[in-house]
ROKOLLO-468048 format. One record per residue (C-alpha): residue number from 1; residue in one letter; y, z, x negated. Coordinates in pm, whole numbers, plus 50000, padded with zeros to 5 digits. Each point is the difference from the previous one (the first is absolute). Layout:
BEGIN
<rec numi="NUM" voba="a" yy="Y" zz="Z" xx="X"/>
...
//
This chain:
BEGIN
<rec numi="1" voba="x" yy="50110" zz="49707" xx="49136"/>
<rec numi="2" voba="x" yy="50365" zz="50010" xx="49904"/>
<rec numi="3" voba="x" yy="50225" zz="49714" xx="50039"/>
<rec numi="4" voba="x" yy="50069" zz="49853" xx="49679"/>
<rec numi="5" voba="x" yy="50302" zz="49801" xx="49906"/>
<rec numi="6" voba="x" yy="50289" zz="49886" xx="50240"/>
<rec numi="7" voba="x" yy="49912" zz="49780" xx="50321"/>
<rec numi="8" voba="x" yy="50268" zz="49800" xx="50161"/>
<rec numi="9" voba="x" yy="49966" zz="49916" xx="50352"/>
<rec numi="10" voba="x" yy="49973" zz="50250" xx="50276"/>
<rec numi="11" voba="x" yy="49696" zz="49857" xx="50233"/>
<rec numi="12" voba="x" yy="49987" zz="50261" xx="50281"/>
<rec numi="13" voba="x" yy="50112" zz="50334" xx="50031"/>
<rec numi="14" voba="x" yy="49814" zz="50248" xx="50239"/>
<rec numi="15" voba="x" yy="50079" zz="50390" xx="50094"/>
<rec numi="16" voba="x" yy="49802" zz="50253" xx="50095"/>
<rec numi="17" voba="x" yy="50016" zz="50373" xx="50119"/>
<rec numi="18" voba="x" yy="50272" zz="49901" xx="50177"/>
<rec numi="19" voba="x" yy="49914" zz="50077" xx="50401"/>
<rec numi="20" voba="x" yy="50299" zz="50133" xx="50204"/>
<rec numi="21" voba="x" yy="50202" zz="49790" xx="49704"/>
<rec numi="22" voba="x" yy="50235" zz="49682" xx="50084"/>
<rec numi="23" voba="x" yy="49848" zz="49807" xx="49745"/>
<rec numi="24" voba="x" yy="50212" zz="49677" xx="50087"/>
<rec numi="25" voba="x" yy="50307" zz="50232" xx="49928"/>
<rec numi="26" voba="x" yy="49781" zz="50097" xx="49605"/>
<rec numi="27" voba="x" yy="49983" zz="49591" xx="49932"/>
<rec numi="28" voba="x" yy="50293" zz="49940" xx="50128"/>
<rec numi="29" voba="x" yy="50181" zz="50210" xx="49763"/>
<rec numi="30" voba="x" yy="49802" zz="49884" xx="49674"/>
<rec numi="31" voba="x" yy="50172" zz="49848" xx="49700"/>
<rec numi="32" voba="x" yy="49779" zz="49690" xx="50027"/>
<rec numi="33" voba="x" yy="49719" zz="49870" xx="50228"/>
<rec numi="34" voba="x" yy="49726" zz="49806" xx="50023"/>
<rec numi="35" voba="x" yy="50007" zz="49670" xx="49756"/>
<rec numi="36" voba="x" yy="50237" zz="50146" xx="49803"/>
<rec numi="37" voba="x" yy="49992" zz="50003" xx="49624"/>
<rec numi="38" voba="x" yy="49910" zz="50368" xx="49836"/>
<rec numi="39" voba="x" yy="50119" zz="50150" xx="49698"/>
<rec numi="40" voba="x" yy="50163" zz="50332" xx="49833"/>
<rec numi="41" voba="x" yy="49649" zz="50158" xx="50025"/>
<rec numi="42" voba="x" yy="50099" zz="50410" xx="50065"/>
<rec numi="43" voba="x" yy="50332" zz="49884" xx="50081"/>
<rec numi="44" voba="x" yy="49857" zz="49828" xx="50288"/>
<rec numi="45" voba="x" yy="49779" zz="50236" xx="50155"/>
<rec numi="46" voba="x" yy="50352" zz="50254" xx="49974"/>
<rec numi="47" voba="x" yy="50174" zz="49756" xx="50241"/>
<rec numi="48" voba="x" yy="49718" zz="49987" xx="50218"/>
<rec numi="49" voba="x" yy="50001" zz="50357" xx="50020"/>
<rec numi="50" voba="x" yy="50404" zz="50004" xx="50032"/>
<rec numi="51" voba="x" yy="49937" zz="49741" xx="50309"/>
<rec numi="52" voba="x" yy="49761" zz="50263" xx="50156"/>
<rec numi="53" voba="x" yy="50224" zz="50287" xx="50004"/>
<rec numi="54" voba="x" yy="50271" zz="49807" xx="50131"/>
<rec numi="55" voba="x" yy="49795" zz="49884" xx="50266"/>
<rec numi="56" voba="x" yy="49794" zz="50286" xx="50130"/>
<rec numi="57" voba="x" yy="50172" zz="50330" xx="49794"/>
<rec numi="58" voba="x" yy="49661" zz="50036" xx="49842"/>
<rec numi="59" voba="x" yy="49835" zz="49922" xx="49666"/>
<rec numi="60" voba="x" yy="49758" zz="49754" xx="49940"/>
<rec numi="61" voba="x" yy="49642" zz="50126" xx="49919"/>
<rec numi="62" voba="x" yy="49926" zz="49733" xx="49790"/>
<rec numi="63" voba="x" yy="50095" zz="49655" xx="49875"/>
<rec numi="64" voba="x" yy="49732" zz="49809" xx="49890"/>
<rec numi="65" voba="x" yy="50038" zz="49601" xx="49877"/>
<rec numi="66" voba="x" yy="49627" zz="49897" xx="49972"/>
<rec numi="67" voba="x" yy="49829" zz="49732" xx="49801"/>
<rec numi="68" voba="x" yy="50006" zz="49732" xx="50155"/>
<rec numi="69" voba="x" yy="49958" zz="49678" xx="50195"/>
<rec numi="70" voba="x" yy="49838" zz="49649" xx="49834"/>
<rec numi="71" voba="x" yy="50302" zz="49867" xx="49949"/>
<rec numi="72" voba="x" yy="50144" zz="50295" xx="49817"/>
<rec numi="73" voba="x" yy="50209" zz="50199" xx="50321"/>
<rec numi="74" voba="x" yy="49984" zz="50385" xx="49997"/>
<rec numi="75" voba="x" yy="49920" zz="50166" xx="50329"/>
<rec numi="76" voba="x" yy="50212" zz="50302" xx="50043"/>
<rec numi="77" voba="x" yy="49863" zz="50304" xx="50175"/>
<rec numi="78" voba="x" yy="50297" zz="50262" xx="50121"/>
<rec numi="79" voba="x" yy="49890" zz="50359" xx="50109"/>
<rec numi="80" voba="x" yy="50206" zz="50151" xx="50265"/>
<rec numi="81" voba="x" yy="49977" zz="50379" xx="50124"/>
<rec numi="82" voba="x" yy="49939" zz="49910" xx="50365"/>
<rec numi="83" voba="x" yy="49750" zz="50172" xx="50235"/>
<rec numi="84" voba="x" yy="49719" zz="49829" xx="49810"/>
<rec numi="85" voba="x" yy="50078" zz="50167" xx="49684"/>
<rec numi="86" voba="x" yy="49847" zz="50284" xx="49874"/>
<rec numi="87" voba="x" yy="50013" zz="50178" xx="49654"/>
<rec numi="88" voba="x" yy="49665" zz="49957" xx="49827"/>
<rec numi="89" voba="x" yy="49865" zz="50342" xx="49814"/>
<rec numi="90" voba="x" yy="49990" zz="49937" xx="49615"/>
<rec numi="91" voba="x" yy="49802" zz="50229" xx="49779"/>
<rec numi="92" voba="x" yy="50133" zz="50196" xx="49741"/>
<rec numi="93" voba="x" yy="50094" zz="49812" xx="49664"/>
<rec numi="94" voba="x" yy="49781" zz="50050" xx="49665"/>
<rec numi="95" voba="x" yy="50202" zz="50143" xx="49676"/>
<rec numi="96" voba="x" yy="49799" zz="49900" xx="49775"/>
<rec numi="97" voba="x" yy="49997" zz="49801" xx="49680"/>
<rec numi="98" voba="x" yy="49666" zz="49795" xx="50023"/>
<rec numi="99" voba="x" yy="50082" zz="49569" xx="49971"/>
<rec numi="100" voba="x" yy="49785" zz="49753" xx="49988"/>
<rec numi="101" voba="x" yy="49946" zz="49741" xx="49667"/>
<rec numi="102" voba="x" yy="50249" zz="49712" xx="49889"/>
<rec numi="103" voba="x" yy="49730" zz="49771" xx="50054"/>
<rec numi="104" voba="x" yy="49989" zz="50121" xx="50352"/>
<rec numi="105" voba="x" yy="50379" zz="49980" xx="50040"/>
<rec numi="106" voba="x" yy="50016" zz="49644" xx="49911"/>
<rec numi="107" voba="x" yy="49706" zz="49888" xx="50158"/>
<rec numi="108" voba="x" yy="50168" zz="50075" xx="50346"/>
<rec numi="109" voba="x" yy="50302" zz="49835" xx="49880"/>
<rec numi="110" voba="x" yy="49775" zz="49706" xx="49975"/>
<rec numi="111" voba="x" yy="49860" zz="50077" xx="50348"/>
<rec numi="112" voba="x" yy="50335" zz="50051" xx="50188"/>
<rec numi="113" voba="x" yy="50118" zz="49661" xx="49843"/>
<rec numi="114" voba="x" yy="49648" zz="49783" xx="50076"/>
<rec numi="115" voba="x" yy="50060" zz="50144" xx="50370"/>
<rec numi="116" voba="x" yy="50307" zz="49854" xx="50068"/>
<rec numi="117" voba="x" yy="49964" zz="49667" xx="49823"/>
<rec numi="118" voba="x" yy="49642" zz="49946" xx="50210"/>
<rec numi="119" voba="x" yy="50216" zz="50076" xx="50328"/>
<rec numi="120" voba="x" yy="50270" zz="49747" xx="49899"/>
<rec numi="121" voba="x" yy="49709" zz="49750" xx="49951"/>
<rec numi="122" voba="x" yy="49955" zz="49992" xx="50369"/>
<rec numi="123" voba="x" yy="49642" zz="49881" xx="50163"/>
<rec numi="124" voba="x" yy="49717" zz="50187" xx="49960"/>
<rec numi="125" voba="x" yy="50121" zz="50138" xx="49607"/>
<rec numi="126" voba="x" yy="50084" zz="50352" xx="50139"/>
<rec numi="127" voba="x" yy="49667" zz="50059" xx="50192"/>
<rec numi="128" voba="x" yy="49845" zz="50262" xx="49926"/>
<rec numi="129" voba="x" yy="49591" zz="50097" xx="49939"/>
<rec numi="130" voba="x" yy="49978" zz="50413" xx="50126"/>
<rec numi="131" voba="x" yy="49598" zz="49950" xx="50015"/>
<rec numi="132" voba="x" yy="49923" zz="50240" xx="49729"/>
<rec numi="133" voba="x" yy="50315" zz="50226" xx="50034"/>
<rec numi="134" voba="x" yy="50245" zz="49886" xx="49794"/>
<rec numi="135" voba="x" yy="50223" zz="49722" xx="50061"/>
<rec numi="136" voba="x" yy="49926" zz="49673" xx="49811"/>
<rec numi="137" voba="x" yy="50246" zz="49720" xx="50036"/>
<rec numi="138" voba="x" yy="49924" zz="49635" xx="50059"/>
<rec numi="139" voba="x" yy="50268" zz="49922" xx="49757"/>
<rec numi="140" voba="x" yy="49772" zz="49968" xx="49697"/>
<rec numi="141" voba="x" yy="50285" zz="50140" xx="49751"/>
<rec numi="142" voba="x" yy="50060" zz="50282" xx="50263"/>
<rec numi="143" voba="x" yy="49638" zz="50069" xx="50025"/>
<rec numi="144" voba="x" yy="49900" zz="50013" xx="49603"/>
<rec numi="145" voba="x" yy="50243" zz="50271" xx="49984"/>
<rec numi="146" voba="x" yy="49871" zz="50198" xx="50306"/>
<rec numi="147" voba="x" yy="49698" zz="49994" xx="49818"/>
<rec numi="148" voba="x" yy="50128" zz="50154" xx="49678"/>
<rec numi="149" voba="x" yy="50133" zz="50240" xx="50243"/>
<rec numi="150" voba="x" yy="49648" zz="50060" xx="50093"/>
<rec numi="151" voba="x" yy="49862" zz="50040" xx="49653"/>
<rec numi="152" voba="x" yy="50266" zz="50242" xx="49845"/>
<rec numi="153" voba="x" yy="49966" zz="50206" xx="50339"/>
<rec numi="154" voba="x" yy="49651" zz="50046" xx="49993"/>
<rec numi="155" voba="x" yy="49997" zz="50098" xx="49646"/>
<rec numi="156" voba="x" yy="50291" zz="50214" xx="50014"/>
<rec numi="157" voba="x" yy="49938" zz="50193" xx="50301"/>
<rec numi="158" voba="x" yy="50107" zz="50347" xx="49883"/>
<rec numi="159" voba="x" yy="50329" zz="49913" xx="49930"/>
<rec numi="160" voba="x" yy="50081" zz="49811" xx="50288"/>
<rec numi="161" voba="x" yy="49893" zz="50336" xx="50161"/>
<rec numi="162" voba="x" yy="50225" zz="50169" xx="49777"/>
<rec numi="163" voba="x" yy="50307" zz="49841" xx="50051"/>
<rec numi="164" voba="x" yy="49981" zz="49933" xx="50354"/>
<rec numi="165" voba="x" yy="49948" zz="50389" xx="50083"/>
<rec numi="166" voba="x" yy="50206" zz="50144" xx="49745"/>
<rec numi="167" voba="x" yy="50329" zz="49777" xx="49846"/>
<rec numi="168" voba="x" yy="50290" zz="50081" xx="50115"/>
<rec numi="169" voba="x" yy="50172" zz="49676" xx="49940"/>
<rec numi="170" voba="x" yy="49935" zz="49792" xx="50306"/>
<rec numi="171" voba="x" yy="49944" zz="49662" xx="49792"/>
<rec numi="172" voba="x" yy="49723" zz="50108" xx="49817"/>
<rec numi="173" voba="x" yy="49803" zz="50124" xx="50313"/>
<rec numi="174" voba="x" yy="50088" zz="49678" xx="50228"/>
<rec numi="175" voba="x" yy="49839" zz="49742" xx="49673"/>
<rec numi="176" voba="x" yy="49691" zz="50311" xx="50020"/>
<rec numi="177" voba="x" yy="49988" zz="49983" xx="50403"/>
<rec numi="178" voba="x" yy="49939" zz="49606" xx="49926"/>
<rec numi="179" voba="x" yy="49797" zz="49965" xx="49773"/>
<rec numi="180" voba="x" yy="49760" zz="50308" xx="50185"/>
<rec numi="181" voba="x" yy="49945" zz="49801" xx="50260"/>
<rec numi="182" voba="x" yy="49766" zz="49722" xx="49765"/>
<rec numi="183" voba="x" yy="49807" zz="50324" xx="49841"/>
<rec numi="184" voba="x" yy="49610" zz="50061" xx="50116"/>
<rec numi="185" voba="x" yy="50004" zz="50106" xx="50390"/>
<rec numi="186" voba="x" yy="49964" zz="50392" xx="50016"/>
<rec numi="187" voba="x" yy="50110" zz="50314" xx="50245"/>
<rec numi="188" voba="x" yy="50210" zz="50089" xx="49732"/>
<rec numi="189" voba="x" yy="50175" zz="49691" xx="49949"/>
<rec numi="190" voba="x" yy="50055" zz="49967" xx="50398"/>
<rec numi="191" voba="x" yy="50149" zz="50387" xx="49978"/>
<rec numi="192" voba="x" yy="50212" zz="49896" xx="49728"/>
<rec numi="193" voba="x" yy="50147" zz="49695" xx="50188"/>
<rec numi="194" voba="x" yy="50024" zz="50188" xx="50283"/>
<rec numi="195" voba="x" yy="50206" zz="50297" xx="49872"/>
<rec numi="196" voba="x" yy="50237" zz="49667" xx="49840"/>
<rec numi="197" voba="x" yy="50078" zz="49936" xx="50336"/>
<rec numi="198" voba="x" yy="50193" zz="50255" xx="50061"/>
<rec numi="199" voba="x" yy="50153" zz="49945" xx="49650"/>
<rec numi="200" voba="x" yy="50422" zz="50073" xx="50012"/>
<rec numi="201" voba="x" yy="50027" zz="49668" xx="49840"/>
<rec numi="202" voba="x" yy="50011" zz="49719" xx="50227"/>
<rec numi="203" voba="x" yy="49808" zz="49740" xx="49702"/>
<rec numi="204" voba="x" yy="49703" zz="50262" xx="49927"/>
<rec numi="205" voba="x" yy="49942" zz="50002" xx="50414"/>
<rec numi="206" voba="x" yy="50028" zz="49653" xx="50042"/>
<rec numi="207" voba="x" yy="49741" zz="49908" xx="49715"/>
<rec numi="208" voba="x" yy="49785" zz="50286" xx="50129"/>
<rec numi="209" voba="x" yy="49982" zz="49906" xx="50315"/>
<rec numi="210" voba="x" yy="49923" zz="49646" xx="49955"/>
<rec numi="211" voba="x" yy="49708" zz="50115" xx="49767"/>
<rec numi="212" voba="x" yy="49887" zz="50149" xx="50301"/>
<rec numi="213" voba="x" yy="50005" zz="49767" xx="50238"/>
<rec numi="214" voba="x" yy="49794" zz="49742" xx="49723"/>
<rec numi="215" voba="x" yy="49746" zz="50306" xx="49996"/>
<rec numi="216" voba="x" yy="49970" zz="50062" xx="50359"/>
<rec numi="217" voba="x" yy="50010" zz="49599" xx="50079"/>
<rec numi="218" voba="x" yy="49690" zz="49950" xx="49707"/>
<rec numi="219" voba="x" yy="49833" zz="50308" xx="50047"/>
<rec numi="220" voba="x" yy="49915" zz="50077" xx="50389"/>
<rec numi="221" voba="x" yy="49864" zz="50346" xx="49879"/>
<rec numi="222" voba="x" yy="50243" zz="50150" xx="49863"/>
<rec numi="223" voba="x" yy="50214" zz="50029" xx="50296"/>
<rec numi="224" voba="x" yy="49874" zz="50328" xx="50124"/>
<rec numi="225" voba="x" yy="50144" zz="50098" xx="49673"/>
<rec numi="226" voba="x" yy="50360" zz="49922" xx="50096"/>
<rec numi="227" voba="x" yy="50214" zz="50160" xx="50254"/>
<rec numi="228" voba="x" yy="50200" zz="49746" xx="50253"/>
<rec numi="229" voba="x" yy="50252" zz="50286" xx="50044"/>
<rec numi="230" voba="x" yy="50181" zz="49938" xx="49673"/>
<rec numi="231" voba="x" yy="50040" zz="49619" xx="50072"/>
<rec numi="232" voba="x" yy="50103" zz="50063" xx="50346"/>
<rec numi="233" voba="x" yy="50308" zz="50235" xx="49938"/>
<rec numi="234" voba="x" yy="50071" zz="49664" xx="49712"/>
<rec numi="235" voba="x" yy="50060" zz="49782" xx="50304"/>
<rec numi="236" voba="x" yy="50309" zz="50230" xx="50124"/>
<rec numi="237" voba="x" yy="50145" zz="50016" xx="49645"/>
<rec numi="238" voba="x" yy="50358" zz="49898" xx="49883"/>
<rec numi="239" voba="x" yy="49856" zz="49798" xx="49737"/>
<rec numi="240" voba="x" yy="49846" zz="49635" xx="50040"/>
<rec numi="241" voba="x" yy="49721" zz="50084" xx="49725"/>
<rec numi="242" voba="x" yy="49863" zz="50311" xx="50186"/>
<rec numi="243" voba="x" yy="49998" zz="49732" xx="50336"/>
<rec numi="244" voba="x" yy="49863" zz="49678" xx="49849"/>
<rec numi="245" voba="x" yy="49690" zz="50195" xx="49813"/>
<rec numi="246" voba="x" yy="49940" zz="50278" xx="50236"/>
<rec numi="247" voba="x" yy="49919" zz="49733" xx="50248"/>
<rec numi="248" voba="x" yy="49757" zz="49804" xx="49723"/>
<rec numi="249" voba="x" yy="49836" zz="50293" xx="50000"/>
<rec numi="250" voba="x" yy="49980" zz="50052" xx="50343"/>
<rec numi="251" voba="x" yy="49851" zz="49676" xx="50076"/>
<rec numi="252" voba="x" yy="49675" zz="50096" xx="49836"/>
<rec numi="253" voba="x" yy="49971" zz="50352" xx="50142"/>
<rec numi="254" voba="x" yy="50004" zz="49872" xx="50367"/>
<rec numi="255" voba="x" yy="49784" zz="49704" xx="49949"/>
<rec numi="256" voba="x" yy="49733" zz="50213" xx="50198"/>
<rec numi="257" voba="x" yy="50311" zz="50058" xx="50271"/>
<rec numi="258" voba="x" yy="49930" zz="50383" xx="49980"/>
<rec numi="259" voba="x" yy="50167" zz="50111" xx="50335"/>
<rec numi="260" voba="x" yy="50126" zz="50345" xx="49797"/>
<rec numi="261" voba="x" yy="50179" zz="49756" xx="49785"/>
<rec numi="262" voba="x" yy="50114" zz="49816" xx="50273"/>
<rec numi="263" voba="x" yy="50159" zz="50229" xx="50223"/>
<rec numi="264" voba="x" yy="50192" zz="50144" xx="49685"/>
<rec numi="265" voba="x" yy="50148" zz="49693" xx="49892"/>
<rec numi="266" voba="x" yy="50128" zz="49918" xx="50365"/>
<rec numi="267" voba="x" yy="50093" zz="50375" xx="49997"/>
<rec numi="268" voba="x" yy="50219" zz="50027" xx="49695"/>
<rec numi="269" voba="x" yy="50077" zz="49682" xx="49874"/>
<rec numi="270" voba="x" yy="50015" zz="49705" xx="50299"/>
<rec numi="271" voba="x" yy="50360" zz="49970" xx="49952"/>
<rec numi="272" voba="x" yy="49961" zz="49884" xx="49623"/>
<rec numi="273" voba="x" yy="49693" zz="49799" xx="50057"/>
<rec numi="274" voba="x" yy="50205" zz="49782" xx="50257"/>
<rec numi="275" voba="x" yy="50295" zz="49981" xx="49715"/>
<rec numi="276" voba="x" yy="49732" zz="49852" xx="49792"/>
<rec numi="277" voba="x" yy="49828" zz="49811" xx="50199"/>
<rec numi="278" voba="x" yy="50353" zz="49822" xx="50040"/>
<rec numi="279" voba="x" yy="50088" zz="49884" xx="49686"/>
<rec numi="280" voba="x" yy="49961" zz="49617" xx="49970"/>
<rec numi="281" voba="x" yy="49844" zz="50015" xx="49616"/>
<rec numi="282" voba="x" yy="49630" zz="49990" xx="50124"/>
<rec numi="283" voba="x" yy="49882" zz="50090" xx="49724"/>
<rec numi="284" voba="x" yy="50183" zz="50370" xx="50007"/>
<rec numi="285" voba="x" yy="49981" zz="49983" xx="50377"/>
<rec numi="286" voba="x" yy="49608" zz="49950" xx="49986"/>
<rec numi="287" voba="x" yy="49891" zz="50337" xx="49970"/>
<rec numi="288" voba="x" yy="50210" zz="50114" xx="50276"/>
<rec numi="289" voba="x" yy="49924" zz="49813" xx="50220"/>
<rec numi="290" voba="x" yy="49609" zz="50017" xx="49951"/>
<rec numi="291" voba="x" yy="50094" zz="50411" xx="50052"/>
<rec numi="292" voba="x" yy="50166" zz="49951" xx="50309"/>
<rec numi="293" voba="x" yy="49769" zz="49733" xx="50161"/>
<rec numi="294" voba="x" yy="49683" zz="50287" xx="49945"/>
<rec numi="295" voba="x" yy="50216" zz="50222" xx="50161"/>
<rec numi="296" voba="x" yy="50030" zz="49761" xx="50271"/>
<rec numi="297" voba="x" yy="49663" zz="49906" xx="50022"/>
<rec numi="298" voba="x" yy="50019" zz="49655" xx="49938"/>
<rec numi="299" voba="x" yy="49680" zz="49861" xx="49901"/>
<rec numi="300" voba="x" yy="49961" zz="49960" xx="49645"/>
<rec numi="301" voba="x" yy="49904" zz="49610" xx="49895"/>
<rec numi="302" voba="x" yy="50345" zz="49995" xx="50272"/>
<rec numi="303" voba="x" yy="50189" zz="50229" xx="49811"/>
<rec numi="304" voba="x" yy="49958" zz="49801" xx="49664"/>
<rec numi="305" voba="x" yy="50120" zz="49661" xx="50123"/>
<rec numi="306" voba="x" yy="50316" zz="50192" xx="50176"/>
<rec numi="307" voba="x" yy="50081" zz="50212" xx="49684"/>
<rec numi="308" voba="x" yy="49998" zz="49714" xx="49753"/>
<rec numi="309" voba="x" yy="50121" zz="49746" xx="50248"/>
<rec numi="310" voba="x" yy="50151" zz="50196" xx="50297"/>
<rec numi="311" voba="x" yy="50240" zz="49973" xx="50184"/>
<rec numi="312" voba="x" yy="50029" zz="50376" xx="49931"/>
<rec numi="313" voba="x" yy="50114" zz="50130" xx="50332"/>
<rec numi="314" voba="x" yy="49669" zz="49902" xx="50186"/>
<rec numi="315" voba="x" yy="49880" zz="50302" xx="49765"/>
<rec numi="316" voba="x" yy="50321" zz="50224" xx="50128"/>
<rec numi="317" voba="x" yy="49905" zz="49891" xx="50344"/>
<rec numi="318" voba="x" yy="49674" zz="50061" xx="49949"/>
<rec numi="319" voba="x" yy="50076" zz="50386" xx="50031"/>
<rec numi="320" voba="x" yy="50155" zz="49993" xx="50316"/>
<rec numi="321" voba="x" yy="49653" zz="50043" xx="50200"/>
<rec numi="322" voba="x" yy="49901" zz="50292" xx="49765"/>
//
């Protein structure tokens, strides 16, 4: 989801990528910190990126205010090229002319601002229903337009298709990467969504990937259908998206603890799981940490009280006797 409409107070702000990187020097050097009011929108994230260079010589990755705390604070993710960074492989981009309908356009207009007014309801109004592999809302106003979502998709399947594969302007294939993920379950529309996430555009990835991480969580058999290696180069990646719903995705291919997926994730991407596992917003850090702890071998029923609850480094620690 994008953020929609100007938040005010800076709640926490996390970094990642950053290993090898004086990180104290990066917040140091920042035009405002934590409890501070935010505004100037691009302007913003272009002194953020100004503070970076000055502090390390290098360009920020990303910088990425996300929506957003109960009591309306912004948590503010900043990439940094360290030693846990990695450039993430992007397919090649579509030229084509195919869109998707007004009615379609507006209708996740309607979705983007029903998101963000269920998470600024606080309580339970933002938890979400993945059981038949699409997100449903318990925000009642959120949810009744999830489930147009599911109606026009499922009746408008070819051009979702369309769009998504072929447009060349990036808008129209993130609203088709959406609203694929409520069409009927099928190996096509898993290949489609998994092509999208290696989309250039960092919106058509993100709503790809989440689609597939609502599939895989819903639907335990289509996971031999998806490929962990995609997700698992997403947890090195300069940008937060690629991080936040590689791991969702993640979470549901090792729920068997597959020791091939395993030993790759400790192999290739250790560094950024630990980053993650670290930030104090547990409900970005979850993921992460429920990554790391299989990796660890904590028990399971453990690992679920820890990751919601923590304190995080007994996962961290955790790997020390592996």
């Amino acid at each position: 989801m994008r953020l929609v409409g100007a938040l005010p107070r800076i709640a926490t702000i996390e970094f990642f990528g950053h290993k090898g990187v004086d990180v104290a020097a990066v917040r140091a050097a920042l035009p405002f910190h934590e409890g501070d009011e935010l505004s100037g929108g691009g302007e913003a994230k272009a002194r953020v990126r100004e503070a970076v260079v000055r502090a390390i010589g290098k360009q920020a990755t990303d910088v990425n205010p996300v929506c957003c705390t109960s009591d309306g604070g912004i948590l503010l993710f900043i990439g940094i090229p360290g030693g846990s960074y990695r450039e993430f492989a992007y397919g090649p981009e579509p030229t084509g002319h195919a869109r998707v309908s007004t009615e379609l356009e507006q209708l996740d207009e309607r979705l983007d601002q029903a998101f963000v007014a269920a998470v600024r309801k606080g309580g339970d109004a933002a938890l979400e229903d993945d059981s038949k592999g699409y997100a449903l809302m318990k925000d009642p106003e959120a949810r009744s337009v999830q489930l147009a979502l599911r109606r026009y998709a499922v009746a408008h399947e070819r051009e979702l298709f369309r769009a998504l594969e072929f447009s060349a302007d990036s808008k129209q294939r993130a609203i088709a990467s959406e609203a694929l993920g409520y069409a009927r379950q099928s190996p096509r529309q898993v290949r489609a969504l998994m092509r999208a996430a290696r989309d250039p555009d960092e919106g058509v990835r993100n709503n790809a990937t989440r689609a597939i991480a609502v599939l895989a969580h819903a639907n335990h058999g289509l996971v031999s259908q998806i490929s962990p290696d995609t997700f698992i180069e997403m947890l090195n990646s300069g940008i937060w998206t690629d991080r936040n719903k590689g791991a969702m995705v993640l979470v549901s291919l090792t729920a068997t603890r597959d020791p091939a997926v395993l030993t790759k994730l400790k192999a290739t991407a250790l560094d950024a799981l630990i980053e993650m596992t670290s930030w104090r917003a547990v409900s970005h850090a979850y993921h992460a940490r429920m990554l790391l702890g299989r990796v660890a071998g904590i028990p399971e029923k453990q690992l679920e009280e820890l990751a919601w609850k923590g304190p995080s480094q007994a996962i961290i620690d955790a790997l020390a006797g592996k």
